[in-house]
DOTOR-182767 format. One record per residue (C-alpha): residue number from 1; residue in three letters; chain; y, z, x. Coordinates in Angstrom, 3 decimals. Layout:
N
<milo><i>NUM</i><aa>ALA</aa><ch>A</ch><v>Y</v><w>Z</w><u>X</u></milo>
...
//
This chain:
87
<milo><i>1</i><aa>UNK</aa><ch>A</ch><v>0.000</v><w>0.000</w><u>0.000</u></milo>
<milo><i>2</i><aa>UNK</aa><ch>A</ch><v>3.660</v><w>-1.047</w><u>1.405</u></milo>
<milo><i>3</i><aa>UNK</aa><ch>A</ch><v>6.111</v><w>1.850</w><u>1.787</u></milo>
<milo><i>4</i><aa>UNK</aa><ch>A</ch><v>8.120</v><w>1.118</w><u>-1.108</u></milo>
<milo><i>5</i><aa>UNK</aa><ch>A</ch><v>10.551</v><w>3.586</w><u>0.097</u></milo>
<milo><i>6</i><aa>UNK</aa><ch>A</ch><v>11.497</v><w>2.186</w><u>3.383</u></milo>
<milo><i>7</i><aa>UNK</aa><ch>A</ch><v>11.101</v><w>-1.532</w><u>1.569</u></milo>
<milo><i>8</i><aa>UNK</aa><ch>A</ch><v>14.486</v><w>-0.182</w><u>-0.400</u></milo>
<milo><i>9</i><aa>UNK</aa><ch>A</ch><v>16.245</v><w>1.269</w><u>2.117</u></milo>
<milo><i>10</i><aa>UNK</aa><ch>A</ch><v>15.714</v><w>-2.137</w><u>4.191</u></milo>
<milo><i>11</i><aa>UNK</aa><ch>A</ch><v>16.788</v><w>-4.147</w><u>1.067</u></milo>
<milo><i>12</i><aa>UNK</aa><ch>A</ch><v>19.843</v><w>-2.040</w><u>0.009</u></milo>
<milo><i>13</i><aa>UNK</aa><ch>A</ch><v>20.922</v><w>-1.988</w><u>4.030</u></milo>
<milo><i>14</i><aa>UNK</aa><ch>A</ch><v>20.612</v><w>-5.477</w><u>4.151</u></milo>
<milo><i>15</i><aa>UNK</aa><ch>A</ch><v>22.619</v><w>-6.258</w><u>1.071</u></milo>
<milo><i>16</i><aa>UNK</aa><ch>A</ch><v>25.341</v><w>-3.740</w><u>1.778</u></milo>
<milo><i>17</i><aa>UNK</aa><ch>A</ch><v>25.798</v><w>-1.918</w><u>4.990</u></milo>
<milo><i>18</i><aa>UNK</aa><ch>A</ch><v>26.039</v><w>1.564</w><u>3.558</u></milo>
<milo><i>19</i><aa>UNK</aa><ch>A</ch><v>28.213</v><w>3.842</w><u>5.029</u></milo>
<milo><i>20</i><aa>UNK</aa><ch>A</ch><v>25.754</v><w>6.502</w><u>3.529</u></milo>
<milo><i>21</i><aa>UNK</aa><ch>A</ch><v>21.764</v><w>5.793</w><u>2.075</u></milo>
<milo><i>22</i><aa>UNK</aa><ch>A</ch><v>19.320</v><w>7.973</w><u>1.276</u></milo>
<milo><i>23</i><aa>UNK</aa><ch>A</ch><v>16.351</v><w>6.804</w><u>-0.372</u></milo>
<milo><i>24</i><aa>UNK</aa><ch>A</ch><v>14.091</v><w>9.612</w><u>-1.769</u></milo>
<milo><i>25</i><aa>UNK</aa><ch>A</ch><v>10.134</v><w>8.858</w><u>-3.341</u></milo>
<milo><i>26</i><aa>UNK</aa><ch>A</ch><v>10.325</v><w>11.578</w><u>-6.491</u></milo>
<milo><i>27</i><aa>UNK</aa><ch>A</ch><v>7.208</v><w>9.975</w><u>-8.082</u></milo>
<milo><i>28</i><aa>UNK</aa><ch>A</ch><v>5.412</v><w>13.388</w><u>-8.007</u></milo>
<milo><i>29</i><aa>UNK</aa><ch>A</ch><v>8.152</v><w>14.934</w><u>-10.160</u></milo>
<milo><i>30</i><aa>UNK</aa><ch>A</ch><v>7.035</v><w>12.579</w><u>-12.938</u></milo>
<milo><i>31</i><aa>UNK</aa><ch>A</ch><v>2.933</v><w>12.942</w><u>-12.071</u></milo>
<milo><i>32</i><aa>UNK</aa><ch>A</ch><v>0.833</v><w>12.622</w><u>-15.384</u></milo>
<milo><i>33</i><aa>UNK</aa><ch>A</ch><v>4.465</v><w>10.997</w><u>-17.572</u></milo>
<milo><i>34</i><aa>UNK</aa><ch>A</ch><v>4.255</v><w>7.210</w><u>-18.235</u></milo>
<milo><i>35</i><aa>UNK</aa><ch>A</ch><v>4.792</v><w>4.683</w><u>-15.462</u></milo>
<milo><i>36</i><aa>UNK</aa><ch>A</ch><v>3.467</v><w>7.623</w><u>-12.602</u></milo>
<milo><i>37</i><aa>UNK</aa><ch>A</ch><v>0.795</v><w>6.478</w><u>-10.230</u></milo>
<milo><i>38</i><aa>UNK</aa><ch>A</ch><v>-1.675</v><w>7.692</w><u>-8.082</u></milo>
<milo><i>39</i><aa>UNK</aa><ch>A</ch><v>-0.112</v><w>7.923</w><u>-4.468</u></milo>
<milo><i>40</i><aa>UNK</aa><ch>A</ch><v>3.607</v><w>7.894</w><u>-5.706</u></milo>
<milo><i>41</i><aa>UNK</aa><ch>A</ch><v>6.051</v><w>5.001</w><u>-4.728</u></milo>
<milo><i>42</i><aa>UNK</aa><ch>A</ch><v>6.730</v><w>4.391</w><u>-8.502</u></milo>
<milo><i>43</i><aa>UNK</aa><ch>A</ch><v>9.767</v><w>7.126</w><u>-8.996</u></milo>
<milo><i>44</i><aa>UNK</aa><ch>A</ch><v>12.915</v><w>6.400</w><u>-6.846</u></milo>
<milo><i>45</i><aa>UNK</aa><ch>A</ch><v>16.868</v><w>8.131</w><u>-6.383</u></milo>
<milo><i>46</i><aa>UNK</aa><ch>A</ch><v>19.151</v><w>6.162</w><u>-4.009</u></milo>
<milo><i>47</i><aa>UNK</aa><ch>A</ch><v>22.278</v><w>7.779</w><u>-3.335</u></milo>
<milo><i>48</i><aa>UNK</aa><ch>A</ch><v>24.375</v><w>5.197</w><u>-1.229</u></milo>
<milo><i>49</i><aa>UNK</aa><ch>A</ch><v>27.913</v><w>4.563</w><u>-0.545</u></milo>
<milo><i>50</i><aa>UNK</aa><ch>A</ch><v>29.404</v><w>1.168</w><u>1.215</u></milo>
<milo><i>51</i><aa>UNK</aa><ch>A</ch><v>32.852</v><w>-0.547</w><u>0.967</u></milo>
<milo><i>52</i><aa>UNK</aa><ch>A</ch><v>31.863</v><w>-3.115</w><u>-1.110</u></milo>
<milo><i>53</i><aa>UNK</aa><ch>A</ch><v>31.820</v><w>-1.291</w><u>-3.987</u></milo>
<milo><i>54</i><aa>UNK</aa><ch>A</ch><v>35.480</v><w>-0.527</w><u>-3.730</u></milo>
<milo><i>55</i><aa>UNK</aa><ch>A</ch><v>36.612</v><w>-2.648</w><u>-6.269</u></milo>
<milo><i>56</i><aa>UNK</aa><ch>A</ch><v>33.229</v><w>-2.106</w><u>-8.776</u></milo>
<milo><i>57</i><aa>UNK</aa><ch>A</ch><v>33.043</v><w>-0.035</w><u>-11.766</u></milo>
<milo><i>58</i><aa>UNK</aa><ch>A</ch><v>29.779</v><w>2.501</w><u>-12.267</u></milo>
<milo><i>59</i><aa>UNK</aa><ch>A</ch><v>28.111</v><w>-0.304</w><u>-14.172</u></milo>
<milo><i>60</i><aa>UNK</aa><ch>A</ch><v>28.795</v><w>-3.200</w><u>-11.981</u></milo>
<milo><i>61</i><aa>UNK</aa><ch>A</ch><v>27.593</v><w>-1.058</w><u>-8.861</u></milo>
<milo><i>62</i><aa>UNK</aa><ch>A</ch><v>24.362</v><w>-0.133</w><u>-10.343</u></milo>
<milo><i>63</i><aa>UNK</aa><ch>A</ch><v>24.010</v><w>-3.907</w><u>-11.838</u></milo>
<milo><i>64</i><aa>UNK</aa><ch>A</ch><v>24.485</v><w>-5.039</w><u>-8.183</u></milo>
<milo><i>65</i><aa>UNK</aa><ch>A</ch><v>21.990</v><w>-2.410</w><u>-6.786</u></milo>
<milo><i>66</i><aa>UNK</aa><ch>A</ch><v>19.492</v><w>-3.804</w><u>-9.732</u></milo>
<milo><i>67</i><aa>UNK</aa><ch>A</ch><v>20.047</v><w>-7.539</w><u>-8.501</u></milo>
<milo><i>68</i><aa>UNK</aa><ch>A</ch><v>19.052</v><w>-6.781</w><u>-5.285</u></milo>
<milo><i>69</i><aa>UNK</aa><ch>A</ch><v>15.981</v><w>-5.161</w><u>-6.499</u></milo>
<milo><i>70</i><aa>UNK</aa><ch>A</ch><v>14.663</v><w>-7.132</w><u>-9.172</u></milo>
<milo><i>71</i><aa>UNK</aa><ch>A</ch><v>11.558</v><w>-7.598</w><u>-7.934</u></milo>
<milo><i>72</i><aa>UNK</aa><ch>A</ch><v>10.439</v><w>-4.450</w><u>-7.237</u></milo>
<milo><i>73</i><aa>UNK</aa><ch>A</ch><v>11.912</v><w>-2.848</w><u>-10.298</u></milo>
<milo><i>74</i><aa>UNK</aa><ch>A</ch><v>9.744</v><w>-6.035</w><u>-12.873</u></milo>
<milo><i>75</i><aa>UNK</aa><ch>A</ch><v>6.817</v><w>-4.772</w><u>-10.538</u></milo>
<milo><i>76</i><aa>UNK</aa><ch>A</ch><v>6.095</v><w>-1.593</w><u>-8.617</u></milo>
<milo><i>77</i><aa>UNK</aa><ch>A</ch><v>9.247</v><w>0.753</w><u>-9.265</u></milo>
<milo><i>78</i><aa>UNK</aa><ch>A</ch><v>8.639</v><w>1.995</w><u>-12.571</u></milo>
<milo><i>79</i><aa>UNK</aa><ch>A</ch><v>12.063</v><w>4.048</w><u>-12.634</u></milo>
<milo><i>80</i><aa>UNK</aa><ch>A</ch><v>15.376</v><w>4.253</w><u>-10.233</u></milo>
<milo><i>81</i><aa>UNK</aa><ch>A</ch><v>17.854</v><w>7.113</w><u>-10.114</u></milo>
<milo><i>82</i><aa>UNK</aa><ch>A</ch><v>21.115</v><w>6.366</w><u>-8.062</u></milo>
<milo><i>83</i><aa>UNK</aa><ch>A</ch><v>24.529</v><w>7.941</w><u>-6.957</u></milo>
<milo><i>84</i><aa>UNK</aa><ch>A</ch><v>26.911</v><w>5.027</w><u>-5.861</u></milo>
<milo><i>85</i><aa>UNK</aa><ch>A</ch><v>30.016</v><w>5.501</w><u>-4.431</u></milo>
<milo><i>86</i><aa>UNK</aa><ch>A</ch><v>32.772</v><w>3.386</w><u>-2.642</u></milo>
<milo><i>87</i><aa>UNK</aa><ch>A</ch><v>32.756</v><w>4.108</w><u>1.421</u></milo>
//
């Protein structure tokens, strides 16, 4: 299994050059609720910050964050909690 984890953080870094990312698996929070699997990697927060979201509203940043993700997030990421902020 790919570290889905690191996968994001390479994939958010790439699209943004965050000033600030941390990308934390909290899959076993959720173990035994819908969308959980065995091993984790399905249960994500990103708190980030980078300048291009300077001039982006809450939704626009998170719509951006959601573009860059799209794959994982129609496949393995079953949900994604973020904090993004301008920096």
């Amino acid at each position: 299994m790919r570290d889905m984890r690191q996968l994001i953080a390479n994939k958010l870094t790439k699209a943004f050059s965050p000033t600030r990312l941390d990308v934390v698996d909290e899959s076993a929070q959720h173990a035994g609720h819908a969308g959980a699997r065995e091993g984790g990697q399905s249960h994500f927060f990103v708190d980030i910050a980078a300048p291009v979201f300077t001039d982006m509203n809450r939704v626009e940043r998170q719509r951006a964050i959601n573009a860059v993700l799209a794959d994982e997030l129609t496949g393995d990421i079953h949900a994604l909690r973020m904090k993004v902020d301008a920096g």
